[in-house]
N, C-alpha and C positions, 0 to 999 in steps of 0.2 A: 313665351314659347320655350319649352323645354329640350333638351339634346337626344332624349328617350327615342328610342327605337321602339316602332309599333310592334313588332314581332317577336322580342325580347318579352318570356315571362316575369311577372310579377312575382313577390314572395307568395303573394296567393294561391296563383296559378300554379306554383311549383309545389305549395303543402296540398293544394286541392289534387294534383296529379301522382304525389305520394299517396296518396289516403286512398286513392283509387288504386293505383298498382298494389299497396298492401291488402285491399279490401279481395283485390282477383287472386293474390296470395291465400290469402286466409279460403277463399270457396275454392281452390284447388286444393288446396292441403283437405279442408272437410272432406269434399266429393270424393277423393281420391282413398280416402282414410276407410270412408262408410263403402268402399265399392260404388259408386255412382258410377262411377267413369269406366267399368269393368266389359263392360259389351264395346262402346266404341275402341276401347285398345285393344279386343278381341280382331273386329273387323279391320282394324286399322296392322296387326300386325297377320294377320290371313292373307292379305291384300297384299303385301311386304313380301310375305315367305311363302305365299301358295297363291299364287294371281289366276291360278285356274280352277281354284276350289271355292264351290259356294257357300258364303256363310249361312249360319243357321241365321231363322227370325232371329228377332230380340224376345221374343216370346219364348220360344223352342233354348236358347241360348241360356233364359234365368231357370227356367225347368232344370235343363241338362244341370246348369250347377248347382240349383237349391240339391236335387238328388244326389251330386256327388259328396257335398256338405253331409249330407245322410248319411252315406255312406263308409263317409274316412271322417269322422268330427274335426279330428288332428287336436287343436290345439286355441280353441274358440272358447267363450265364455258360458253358452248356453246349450 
C-alpha cells in the first residue's frame, strides 16, 4: 500500500487539465477574434447598462451590424 492520497492529481491529470484550459483558451481567443461572441456581449452588456431596454433578436442584431459594416467599412479587409 502506498501513502498516495486519492484526490491528489497525477502528472496526467494535471497535463490532461492543462490541455484542456489551453484548448478553452485557444476557442475563446478564435470566437472572439472572428466576432462569434459579438451578440451575447451585446445582450450581456444591455442587460448591465440598460435593464429596461429590450434586445434586439440575434437575427435583427447580425442584420443591424452586417449593414453598419456597409456602411462605415472603416478599416476591414474585404
Amino acid at each position: 500500500m502506498t501513502d498516495v492520497d486519492a484526490t491528489t492529481p497525477g502528472p496526467l491529470q494535471r497535463l490532461g487539465a492543462q490541455v484542456v484550459r489551453a484548448g478553452r483558451g485557444i476557442r475563446w481567443y478564435v470566437t472572439t477574434l472572428m466576432g462569434d461572441r459579438a451578440y451575447d456581449v451585446y445582450v450581456t452588456h444591455l442587460r448591465a447598462q440598460h435593464p429596461d431596454a429590450n434586445p434586439l433578436t440575434e437575427r435583427q442584431f447580425w442584420r443591424q451590424r452586417t449593414a453598419e459594416q456597409d456602411r462605415n467599412p472603416g478599416a476591414r479587409c474585404c
